[in-house]
py3Dmol code that shows the C-alpha trace and the ligand (Angstrom):
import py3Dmol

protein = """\
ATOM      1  CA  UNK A   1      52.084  -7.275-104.596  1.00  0.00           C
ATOM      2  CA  UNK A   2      54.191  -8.081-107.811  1.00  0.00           C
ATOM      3  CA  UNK A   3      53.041 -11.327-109.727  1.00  0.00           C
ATOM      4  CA  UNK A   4      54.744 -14.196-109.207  1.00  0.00           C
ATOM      5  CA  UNK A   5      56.100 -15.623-112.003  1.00  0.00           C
ATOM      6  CA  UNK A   6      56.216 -19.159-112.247  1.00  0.00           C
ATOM      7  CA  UNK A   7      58.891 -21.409-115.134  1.00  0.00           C
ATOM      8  CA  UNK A   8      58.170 -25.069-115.802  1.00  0.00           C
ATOM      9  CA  UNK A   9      60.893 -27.624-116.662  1.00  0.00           C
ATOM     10  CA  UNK A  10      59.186 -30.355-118.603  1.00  0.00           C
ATOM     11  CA  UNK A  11      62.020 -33.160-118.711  1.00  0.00           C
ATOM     12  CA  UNK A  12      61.353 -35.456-121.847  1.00  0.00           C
ATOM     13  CA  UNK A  13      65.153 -36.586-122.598  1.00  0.00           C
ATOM     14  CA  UNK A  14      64.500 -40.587-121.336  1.00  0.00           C
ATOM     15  CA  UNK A  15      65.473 -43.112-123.558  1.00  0.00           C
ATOM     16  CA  UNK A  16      62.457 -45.322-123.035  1.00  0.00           C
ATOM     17  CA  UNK A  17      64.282 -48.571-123.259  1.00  0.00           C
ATOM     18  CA  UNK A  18      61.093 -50.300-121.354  1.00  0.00           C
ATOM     19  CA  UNK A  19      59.159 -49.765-123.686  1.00  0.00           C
ATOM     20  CA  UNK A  20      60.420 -51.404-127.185  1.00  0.00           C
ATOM     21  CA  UNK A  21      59.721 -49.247-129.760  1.00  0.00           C
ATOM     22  CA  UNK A  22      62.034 -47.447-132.258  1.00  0.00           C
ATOM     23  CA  UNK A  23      60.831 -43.820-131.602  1.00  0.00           C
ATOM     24  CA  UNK A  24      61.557 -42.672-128.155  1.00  0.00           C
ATOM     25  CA  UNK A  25      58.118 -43.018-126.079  1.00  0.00           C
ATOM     26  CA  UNK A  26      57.441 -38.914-125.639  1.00  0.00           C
ATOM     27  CA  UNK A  27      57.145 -38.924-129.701  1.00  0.00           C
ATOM     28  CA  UNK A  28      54.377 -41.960-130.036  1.00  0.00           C
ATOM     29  CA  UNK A  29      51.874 -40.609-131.586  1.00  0.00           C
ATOM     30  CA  UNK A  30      48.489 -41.116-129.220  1.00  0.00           C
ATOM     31  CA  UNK A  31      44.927 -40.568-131.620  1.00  0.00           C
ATOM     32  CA  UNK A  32      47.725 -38.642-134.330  1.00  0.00           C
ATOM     33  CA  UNK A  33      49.354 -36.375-131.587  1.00  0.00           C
ATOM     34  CA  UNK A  34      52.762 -37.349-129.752  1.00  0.00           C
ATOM     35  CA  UNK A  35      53.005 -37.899-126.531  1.00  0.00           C
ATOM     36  CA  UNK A  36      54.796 -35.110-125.677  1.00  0.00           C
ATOM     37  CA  UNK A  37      52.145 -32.694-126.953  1.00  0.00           C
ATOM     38  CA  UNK A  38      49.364 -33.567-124.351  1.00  0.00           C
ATOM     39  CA  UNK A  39      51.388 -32.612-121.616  1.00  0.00           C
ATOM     40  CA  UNK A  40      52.658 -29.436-122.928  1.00  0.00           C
ATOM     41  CA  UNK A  41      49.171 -28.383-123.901  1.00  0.00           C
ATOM     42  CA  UNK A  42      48.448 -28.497-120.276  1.00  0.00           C
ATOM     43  CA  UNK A  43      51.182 -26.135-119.491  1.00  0.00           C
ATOM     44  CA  UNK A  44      50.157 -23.831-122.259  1.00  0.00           C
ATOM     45  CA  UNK A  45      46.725 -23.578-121.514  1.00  0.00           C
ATOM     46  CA  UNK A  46      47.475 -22.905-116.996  1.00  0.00           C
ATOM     47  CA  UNK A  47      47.422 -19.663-116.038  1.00  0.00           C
ATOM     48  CA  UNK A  48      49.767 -20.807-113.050  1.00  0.00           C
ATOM     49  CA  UNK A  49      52.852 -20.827-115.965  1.00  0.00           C
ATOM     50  CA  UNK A  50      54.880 -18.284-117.406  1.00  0.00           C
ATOM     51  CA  UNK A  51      57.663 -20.026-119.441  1.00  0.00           C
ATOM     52  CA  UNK A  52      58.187 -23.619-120.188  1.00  0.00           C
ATOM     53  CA  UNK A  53      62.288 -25.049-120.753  1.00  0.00           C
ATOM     54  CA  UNK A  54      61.580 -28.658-122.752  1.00  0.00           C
ATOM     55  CA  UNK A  55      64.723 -31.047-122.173  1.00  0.00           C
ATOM     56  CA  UNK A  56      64.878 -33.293-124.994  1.00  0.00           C
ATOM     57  CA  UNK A  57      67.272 -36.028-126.280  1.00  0.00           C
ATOM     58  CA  UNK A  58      70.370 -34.672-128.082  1.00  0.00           C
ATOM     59  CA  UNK A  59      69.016 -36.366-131.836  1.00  0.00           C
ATOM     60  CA  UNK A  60      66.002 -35.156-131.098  1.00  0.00           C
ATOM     61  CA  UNK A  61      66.144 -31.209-130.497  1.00  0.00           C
ATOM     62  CA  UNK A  62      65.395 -30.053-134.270  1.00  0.00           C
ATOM     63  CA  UNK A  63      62.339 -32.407-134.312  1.00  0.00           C
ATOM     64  CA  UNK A  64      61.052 -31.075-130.960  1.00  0.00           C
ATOM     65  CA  UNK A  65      61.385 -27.665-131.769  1.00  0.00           C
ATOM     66  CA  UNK A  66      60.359 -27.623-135.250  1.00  0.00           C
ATOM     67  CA  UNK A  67      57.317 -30.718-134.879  1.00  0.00           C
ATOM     68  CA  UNK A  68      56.041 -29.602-131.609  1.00  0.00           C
ATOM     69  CA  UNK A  69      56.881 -26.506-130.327  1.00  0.00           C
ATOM     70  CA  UNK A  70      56.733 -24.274-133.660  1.00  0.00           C
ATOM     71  CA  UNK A  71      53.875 -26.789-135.470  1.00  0.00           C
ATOM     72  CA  UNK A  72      51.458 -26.526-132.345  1.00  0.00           C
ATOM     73  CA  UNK A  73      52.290 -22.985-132.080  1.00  0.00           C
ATOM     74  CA  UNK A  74      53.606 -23.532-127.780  1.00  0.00           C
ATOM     75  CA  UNK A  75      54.122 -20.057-127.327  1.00  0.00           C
ATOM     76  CA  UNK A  76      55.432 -20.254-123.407  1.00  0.00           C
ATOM     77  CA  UNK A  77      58.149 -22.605-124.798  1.00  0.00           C
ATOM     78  CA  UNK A  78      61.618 -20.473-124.320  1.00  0.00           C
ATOM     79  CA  UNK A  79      63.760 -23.075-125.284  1.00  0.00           C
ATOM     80  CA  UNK A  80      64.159 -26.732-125.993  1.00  0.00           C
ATOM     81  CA  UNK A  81      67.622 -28.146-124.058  1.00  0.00           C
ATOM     82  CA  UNK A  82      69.764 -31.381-124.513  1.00  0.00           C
ATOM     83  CA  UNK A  83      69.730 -34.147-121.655  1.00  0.00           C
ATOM     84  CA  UNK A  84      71.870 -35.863-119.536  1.00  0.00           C
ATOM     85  CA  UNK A  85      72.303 -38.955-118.401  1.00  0.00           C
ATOM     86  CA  UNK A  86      70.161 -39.237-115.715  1.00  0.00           C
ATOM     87  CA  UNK A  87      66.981 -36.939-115.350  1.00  0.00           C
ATOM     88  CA  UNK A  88      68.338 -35.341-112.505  1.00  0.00           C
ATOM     89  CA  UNK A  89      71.326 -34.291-114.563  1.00  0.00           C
ATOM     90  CA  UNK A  90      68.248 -33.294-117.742  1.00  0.00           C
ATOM     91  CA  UNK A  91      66.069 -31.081-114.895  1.00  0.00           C
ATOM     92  CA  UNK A  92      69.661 -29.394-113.605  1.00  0.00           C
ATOM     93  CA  UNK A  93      70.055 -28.317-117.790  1.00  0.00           C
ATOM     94  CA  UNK A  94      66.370 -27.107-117.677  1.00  0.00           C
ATOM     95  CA  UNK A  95      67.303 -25.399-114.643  1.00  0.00           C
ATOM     96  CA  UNK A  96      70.203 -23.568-116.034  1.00  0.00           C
ATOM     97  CA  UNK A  97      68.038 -21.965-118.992  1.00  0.00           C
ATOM     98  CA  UNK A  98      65.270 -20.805-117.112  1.00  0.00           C
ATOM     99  CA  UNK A  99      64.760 -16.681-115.921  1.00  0.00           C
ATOM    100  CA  UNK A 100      66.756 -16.209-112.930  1.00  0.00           C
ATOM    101  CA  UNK A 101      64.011 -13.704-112.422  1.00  0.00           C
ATOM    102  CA  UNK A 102      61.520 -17.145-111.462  1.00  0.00           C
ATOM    103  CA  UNK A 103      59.987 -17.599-108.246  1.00  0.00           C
ATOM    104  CA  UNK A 104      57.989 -21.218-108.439  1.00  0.00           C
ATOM    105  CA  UNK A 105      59.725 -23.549-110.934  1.00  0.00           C
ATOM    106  CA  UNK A 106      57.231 -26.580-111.751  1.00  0.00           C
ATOM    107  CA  UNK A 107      58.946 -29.953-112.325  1.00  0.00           C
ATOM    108  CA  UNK A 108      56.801 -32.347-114.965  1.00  0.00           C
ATOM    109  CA  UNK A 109      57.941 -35.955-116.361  1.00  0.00           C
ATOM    110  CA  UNK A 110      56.313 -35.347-120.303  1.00  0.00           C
ATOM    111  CA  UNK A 111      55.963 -39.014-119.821  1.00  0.00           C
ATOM    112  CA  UNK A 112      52.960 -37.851-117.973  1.00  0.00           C
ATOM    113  CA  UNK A 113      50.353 -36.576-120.286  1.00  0.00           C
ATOM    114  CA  UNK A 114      47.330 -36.644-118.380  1.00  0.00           C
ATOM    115  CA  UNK A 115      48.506 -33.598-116.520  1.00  0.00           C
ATOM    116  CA  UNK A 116      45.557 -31.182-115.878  1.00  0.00           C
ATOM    117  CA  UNK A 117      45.920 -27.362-114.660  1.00  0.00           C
ATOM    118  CA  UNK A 118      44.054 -27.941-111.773  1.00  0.00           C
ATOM    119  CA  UNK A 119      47.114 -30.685-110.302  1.00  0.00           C
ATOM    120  CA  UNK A 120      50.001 -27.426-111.514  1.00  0.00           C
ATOM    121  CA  UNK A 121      47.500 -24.790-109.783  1.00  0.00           C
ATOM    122  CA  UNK A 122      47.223 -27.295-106.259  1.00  0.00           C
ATOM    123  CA  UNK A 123      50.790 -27.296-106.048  1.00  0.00           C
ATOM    124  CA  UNK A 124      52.234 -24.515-107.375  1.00  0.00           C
ATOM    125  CA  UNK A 125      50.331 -22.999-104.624  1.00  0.00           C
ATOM    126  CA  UNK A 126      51.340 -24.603-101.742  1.00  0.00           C
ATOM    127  CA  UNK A 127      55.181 -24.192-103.020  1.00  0.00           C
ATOM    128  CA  UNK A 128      54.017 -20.560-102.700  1.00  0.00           C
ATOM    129  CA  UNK A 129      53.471 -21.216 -99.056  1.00  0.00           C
ATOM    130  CA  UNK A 130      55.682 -23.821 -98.023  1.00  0.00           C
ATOM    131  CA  UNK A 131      58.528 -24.036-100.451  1.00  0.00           C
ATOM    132  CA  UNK A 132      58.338 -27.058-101.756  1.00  0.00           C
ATOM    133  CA  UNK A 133      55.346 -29.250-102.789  1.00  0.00           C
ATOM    134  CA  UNK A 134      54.933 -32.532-104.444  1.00  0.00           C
ATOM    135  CA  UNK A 135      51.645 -34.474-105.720  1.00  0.00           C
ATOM    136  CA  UNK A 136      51.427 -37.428-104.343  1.00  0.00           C
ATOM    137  CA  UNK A 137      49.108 -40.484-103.300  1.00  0.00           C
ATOM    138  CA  UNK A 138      48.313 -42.358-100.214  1.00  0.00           C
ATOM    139  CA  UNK A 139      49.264 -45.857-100.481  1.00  0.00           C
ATOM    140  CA  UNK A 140      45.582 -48.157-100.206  1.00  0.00           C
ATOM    141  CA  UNK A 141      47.543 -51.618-100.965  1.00  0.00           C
ATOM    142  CA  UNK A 142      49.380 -53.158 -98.054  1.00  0.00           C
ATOM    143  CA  UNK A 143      52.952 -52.294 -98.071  1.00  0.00           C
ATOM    144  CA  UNK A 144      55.842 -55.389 -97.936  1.00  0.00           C
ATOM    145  CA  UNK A 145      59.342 -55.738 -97.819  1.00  0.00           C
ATOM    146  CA  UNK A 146      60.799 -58.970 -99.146  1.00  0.00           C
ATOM    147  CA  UNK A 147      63.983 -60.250-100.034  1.00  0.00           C
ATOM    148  CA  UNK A 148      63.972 -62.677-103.174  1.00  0.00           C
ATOM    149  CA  UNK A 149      60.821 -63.174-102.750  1.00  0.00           C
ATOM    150  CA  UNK A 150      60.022 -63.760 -99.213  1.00  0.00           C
ATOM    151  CA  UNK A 151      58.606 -60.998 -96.853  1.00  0.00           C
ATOM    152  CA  UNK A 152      60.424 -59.880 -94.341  1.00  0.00           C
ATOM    153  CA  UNK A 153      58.148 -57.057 -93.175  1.00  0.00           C
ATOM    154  CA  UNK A 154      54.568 -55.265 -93.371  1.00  0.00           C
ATOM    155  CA  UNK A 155      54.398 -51.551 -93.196  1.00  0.00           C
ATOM    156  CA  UNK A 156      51.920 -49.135 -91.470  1.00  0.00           C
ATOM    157  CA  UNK A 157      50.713 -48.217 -94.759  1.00  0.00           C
ATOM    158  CA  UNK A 158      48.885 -45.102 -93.409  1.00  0.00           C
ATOM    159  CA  UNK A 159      52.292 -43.235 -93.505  1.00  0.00           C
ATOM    160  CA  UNK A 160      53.323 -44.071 -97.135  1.00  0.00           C
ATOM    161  CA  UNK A 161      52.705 -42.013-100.150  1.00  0.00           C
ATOM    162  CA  UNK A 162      53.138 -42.450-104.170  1.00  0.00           C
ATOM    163  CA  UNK A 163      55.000 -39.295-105.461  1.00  0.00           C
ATOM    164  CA  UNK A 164      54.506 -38.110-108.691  1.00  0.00           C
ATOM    165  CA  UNK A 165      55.067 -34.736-110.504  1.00  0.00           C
ATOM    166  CA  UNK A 166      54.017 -32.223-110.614  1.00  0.00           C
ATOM    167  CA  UNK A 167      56.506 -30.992-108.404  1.00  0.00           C
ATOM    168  CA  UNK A 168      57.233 -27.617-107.488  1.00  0.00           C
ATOM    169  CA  UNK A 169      59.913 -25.496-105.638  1.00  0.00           C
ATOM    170  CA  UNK A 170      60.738 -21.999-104.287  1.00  0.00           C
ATOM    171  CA  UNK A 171      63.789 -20.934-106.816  1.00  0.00           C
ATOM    172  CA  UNK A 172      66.199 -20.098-104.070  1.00  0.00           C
ATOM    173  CA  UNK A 173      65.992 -23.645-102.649  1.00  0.00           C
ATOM    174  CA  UNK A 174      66.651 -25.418-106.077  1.00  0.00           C
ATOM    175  CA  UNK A 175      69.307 -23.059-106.292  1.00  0.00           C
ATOM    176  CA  UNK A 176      70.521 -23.929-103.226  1.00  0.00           C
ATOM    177  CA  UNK A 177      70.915 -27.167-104.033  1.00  0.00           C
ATOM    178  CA  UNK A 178      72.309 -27.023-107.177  1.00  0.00           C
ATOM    179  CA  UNK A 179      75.018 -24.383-105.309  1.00  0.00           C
ATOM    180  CA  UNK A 180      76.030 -26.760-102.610  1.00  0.00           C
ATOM    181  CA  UNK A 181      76.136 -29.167-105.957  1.00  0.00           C
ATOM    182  CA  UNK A 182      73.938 -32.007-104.040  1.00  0.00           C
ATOM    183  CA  UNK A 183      73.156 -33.432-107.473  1.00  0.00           C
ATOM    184  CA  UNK A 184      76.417 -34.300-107.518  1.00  0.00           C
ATOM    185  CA  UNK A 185      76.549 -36.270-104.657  1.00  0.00           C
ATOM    186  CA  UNK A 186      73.761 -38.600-105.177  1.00  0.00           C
ATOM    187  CA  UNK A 187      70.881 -40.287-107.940  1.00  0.00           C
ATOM    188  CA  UNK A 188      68.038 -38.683-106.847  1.00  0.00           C
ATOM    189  CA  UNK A 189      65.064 -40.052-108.521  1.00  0.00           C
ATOM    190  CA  UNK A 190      62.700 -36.735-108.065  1.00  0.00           C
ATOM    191  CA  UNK A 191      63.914 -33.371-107.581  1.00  0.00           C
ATOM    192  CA  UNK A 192      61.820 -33.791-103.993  1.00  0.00           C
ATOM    193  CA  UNK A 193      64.740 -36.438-102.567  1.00  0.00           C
ATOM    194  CA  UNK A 194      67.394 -33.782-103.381  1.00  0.00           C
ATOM    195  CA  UNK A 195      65.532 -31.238-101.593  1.00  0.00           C
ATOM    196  CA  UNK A 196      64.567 -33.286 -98.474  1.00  0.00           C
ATOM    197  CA  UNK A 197      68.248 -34.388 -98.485  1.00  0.00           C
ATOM    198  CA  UNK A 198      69.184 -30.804 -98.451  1.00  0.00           C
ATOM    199  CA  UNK A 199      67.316 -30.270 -95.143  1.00  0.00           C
ATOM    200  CA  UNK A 200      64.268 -28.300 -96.725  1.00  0.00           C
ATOM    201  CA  UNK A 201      60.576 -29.908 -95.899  1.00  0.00           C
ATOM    202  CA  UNK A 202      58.535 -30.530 -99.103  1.00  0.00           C
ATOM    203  CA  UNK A 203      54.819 -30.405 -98.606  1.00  0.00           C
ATOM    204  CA  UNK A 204      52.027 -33.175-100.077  1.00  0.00           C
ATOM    205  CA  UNK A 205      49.211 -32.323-102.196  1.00  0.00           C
ATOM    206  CA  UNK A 206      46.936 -34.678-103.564  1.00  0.00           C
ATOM    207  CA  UNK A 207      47.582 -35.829-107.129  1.00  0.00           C
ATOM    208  CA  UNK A 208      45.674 -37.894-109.386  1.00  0.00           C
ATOM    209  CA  UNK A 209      45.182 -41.548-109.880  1.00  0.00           C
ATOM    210  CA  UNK A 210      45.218 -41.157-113.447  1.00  0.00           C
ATOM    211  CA  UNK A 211      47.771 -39.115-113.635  1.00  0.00           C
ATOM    212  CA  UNK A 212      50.146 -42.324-114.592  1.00  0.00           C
ATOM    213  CA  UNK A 213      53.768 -42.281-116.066  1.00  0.00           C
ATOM    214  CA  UNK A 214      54.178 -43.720-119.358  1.00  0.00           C
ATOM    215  CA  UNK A 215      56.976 -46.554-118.585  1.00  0.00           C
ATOM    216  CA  UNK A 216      55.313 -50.070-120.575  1.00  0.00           C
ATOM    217  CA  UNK A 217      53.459 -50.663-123.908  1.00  0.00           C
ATOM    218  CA  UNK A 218      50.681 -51.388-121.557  1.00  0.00           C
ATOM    219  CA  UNK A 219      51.156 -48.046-119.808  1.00  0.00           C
ATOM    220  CA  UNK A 220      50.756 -46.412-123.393  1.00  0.00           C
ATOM    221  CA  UNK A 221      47.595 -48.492-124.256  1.00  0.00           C
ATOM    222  CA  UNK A 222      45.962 -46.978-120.815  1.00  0.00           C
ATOM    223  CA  UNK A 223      47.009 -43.457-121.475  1.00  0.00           C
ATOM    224  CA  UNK A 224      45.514 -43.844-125.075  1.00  0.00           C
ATOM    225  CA  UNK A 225      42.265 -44.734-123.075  1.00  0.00           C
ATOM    226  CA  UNK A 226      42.451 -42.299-120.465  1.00  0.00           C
ATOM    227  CA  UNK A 227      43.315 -39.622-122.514  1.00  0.00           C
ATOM    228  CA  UNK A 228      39.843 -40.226-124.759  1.00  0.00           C
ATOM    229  CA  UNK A 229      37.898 -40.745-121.592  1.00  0.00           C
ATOM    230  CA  UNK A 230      38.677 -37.489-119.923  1.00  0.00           C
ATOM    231  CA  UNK A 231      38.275 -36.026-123.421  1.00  0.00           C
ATOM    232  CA  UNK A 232      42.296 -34.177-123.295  1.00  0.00           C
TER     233      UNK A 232
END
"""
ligand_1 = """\
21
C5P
O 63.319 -42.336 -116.121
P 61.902 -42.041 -115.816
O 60.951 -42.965 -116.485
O 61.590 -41.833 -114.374
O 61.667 -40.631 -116.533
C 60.775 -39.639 -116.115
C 60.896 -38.462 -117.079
O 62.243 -37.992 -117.098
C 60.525 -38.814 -118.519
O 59.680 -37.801 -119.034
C 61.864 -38.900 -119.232
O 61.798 -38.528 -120.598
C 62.708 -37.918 -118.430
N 64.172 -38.218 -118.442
C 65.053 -37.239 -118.879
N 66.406 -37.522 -118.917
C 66.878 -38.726 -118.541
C 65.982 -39.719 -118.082
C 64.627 -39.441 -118.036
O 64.635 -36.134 -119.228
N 68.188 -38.954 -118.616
"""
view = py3Dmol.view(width=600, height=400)
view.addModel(protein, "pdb")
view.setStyle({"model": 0}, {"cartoon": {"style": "trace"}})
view.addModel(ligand_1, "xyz")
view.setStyle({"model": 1}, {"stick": {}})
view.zoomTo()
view.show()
């Protein structure tokens, strides 16, 4: 059986207004590192990736290619991309550089740097068999829906899930999508929605607690932390 070759799409062009600091979050540095070289080491190191397309802020393509990619020496990297406006709109310009020759492509906020190869090899292998596959977590809280501040309703929280990325898809159906021009049509906040709206089923596998997204200062503190902790 030929080897399945898998591209990753590593969407880093937010503007990180949340979180008030001149340089864009994905280039804080974290113990004299940016941000956005923990979670590409991760997709060096797995033996689950082939290639890796970086989507990066239009001001900030030189300093991504030249301060991360070429200075850490990220050979899988095959090119660094400008953004769009929205990230769906920065994954469909990392779509349109990958090989068309890919079979799996692996979606990955770089806002999420304590990625580990174990989470890409989980669900890059149940895209294999399903499709599509997202990690995800149950909900443990109990789930509410209020209205300025009043509750209206409790949820079965038993059928409620966190999603987070990794994410991964067969090519053809992100193709698909992008053919039929669905991102047009709607803001989809993961690449998942657009797929599920497409008609496709997207399978869960279980992600990580820690595996947060970098959104706050207070988010950045933790993934300082969590980063030394789990020794990345
Ligand atoms: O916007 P959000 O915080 O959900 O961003 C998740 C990831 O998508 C981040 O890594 C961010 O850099 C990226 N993004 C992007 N292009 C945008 C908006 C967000 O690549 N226009």
């Amino acid at each position: 059986m030929a080897k399945i070759k898998t591209s990753a799409i590593i969407p880093a062009a937010g503007s990180g207004k949340r979180l008030k600091s001149k340089t864009k979050k994905q280039y804080l540095e974290i113990q004299g590192k940016p941000l956005l070289f923990y979670t590409l080491q991760v997709f060096q190191k797995s033996k689950n990736i082939d290639e890796i397309v970086i989507v990066a802020p239009k001001n900030e393509l030189t300093l991504t290619r030249k301060d991360i990619v070429e200075k850490f020496k990220f050979s899988k990297v095959k090119c660094v991309v400008e953004g769009g406006i929205e990230r769906q709109d920065s994954v469909k310009n990392g779509f349109d550089s990958i090989s068309t020759d890919t079979d799996i492509v692996v979606i990955h906020d770089a806002a999420r740097p304590l990625i580990n190869v174990d989470l890409i090899k989980k669900v890059v292998a149940s895209a294999g068999k399903n499709g599509s596959a997202i990690t995800a977590l149950q909900i443990t809280d109990t789930l509410k829906m209020a209205v300025e501040g009043v509750v209206k309703n409790t949820f079965p929280r038993e059928n409620f899930w966190r999603s987070q990325t990794p994410q991964a898809f067969n090519y053809n159906i992100l193709n698909e999508c992008y053919d039929r021009k669905l991102n047009e049509e709607a803001i989809f906040t993961d690449e998942a929605q657009m797929v599920e709206y497409a008609g496709f089923e997207v399978s869960l596998v279980e992600g990580w607690e820690y595996n947060i997204k970098i959104t706050t200062n207070d988010d950045f503190k933790l993934a300082g932390f969590l980063l030394k902790e789990f020794n990345v």
